[in-house]
N, C-alpha and C positions, 0 to 999 in steps of 0.2 A: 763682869768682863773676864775677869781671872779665870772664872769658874770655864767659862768657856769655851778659853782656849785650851784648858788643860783638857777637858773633855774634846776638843777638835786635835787636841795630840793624842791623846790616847785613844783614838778613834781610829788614827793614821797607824798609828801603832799597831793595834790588830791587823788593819790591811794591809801592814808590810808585810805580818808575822805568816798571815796566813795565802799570802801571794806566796811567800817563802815556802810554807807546808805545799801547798799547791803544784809549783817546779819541784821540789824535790820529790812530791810522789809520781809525776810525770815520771822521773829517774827513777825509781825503784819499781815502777810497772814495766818500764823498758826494760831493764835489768833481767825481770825473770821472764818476761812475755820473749827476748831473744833467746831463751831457753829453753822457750816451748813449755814452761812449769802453766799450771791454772794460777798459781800465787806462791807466797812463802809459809813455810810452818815457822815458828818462833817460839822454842822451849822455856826460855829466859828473860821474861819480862815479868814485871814489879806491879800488883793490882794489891792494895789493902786496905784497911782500913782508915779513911781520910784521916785520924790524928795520930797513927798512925805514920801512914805517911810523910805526914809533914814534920814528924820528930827525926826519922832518917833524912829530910833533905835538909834540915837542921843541922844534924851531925856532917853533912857533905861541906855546906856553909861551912863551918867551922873547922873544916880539915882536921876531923877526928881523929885519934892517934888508927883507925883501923882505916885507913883513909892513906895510908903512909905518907900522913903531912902533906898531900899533892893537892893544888887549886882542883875544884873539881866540883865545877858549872853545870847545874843540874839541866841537859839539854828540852827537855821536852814536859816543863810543871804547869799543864794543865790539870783543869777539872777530872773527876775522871772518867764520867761521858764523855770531855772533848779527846781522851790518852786512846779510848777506844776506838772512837772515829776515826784518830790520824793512822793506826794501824788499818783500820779495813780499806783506808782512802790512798794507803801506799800496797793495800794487796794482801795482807795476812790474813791469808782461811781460819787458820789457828793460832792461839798465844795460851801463855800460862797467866796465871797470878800470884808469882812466887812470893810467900808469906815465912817468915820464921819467928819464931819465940825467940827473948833474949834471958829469959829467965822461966822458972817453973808456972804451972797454973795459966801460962799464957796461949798455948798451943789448944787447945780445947776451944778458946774462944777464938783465935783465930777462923779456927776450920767451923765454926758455928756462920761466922762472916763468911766466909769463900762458898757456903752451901749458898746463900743468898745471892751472891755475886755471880755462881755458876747458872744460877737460873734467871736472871733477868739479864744475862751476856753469852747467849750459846756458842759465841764463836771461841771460848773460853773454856780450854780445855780442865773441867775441875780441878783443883790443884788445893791440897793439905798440907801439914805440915807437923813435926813429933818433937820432944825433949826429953832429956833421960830423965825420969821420975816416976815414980809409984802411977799406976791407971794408963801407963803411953799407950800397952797393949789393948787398952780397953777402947779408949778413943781413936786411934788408929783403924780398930775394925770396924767400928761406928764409920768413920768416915769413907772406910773403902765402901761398906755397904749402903752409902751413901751418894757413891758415884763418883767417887773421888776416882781420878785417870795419872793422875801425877802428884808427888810429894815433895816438896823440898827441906831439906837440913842445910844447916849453915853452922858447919863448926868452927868457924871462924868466932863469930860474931855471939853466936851462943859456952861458946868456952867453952866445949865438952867432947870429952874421947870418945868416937863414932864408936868403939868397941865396947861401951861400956857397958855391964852387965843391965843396967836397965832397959837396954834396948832390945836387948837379943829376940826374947820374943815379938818384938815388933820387926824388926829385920826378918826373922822367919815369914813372919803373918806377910810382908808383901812382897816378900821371895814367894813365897805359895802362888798368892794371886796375881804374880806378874805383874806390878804396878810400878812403873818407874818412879825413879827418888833423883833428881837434882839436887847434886850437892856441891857444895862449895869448901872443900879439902885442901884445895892448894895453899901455901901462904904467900899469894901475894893478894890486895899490894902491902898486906904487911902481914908479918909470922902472927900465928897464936900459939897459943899452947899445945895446941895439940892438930893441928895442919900438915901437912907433909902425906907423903903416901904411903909412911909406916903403919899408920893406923888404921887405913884405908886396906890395906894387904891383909890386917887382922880381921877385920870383917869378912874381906873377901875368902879368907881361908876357912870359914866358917860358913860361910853363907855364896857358893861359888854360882848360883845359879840369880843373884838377889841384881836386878837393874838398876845398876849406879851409873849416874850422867855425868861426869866429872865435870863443874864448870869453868870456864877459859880457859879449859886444856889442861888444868891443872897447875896453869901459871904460878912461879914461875919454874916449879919441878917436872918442865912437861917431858924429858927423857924420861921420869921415873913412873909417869903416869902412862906413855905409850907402853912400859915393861908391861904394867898392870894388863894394859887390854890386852896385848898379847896374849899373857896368859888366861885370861878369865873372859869367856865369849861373849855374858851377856853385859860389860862395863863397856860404855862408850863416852863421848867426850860431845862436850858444847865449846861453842866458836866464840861465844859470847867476850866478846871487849878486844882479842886474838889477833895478833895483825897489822891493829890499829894502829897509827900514827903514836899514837895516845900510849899505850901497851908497848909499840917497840920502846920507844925510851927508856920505860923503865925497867922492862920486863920482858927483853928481844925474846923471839922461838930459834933456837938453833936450827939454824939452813941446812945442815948435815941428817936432822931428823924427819925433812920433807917427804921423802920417800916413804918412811916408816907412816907418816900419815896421809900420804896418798894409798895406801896398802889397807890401811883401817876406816878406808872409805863409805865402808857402807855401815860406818858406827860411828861416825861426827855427824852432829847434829848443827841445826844454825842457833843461834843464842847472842842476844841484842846487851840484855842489862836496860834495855827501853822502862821508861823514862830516865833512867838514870844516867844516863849518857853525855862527855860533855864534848858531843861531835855529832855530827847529823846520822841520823839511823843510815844513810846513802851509804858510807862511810866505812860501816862495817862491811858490807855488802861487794863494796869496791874492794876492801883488803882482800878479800877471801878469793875475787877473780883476778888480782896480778900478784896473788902466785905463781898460777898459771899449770896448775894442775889440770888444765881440763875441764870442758862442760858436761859430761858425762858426771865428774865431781860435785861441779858446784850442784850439778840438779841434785843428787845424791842428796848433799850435805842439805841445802835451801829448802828441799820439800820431801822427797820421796825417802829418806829415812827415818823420818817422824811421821809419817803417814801411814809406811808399813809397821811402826812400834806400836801406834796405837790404835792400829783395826786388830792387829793380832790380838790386842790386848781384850776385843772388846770376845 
């Protein structure tokens, strides 16, 4: 009898859960179909390896110190067929599967996983991923000529100076071949060692042509990251957490620099943090329209600048 009720609640359970995906994708097909977009591009979502995975929503659980001690409810920890469905079932043409190493000898096999994953999810823009260490350059070009469309670094998390002499030739090889790199430079929501935009300037000073995505604006240095794209044409910025209910709190964007990123319009990109979110994907999508910058903007941001970054690319 026990048994059966817990399965007749857990039964219920799913049907709320997924009545709930259901309205909310209603909303976010409203969203951009009043836009006149076909859908959304979404540079900034989390596809990896399932244990993997479940060791970072581990660390979310536990309010890891890179976590800046904040509650932070993993919004959407499904399978990850069901992560990909609720994306296509709210409209994303395109998404990533942002992957990063936290240590050496990891990155290699990462991107050995993401070649598999780019092929049995074609709506899944290839996405690899580098760490400072003897062979980066070797596997890095393995993986471009593997098809790889996008990269991600995580200086944060991985603990290491974007500048470092290990990467240089790697930075070159995908400055050459045009292939963006999502990084995540900023120190929020908590500092590393090495975050900030200083380091980030160091790269760029060397490598001025090399497509860096700055993610969530660069939170929460985003006056020093708008400096950047000013100066440096091919650096643009993801939206990704931006806005948010969640981000103003801890991490407001100065109202004074609105303008400066209405001006850099056609270089912000949209960027979720999907799965890892702990507010509904709706959410980010609504911060980003009462601004109130404009539909002309939001199409920019939501599809049409990541659409033209990477036909160019192709």
């Amino acid at each position: 009898m026990t048994t059966d009720r817990t399965d007749q609640a857990d039964q219920s359970d799913r049907e709320d859960q997924g009545g709930a995906l259901s309205a909310e994708a209603a909303e976010v097909r409203r969203f951009w179909g009043r836009l006149g977009l076909p859908g959304l591009i979404d540079v900034h979502t989390h596809f990896m390896p399932e244990q993997v995975l479940r060791k970072v929503w581990a660390y979310f659980d536990a309010m890891g110190p890179l976590t800046g001690g904040v509650e932070w409810p993993i919004g959407y920890r499904q399978e990850e067929a069901e992560r990909a469905a609720v994306l296509r079932e709210f409209g994303v043409r395109a998404f990533t599967a942002m992957l990063y190493p936290h240590k050496p000898g990891m990155a290699r096999w990462l991107n050995e996983w993401a070649v598999g994953f780019a092929r049995r999810t074609p709506d899944c823009l290839h996405t690899a991923t580098l760490f400072p260490e003897p062979g980066v350059e070797a596997y890095v070009r393995e993986a471009v000529e593997a098809g790889a469309r996008v990269f991600k670094a995580h200086v944060q998390v991985g603990g290491y100076h974007p500048a470092d002499e290990l990467l240089e030739p790697a930075w070159g090889l995908l400055a050459e071949a045009g292939v963006p790199v999502v990084i995540h430079c900023g120190s929020g929501p908590a500092p590393g060692k090495h975050t900030g935009p200083e380091p980030i300037a160091r790269v760029l000073a060397r490598h001025p042509r090399l497509r860096l995505i700055v993610a969530h604006l660069g939170m929460p240095e985003y006056a020093e990251f708008l400096d950047l794209a000013e100066e440096y044409d091919e650096l643009r910025l993801d939206t990704t957490m931006a806005f948010t209910d969640f981000a103003e709190r801890l991490m407001p964007f100065p109202r004074p620099d609105l303008p400066r990123l209405a001006a850099l319009g056609d270089r912000v990109l949209l960027g979720s943090d999907f799965p890892n979110i702990p507010y509904p994907y709706l959410h980010q999508l609504q911060a980003l329209e009462r601004l109130g910058l404009g539909d002309d903007w939001l199409r920019a941001v939501c599809h049409d600048n990541a659409a033209e970054l990477f036909t160019d690319q192709q």
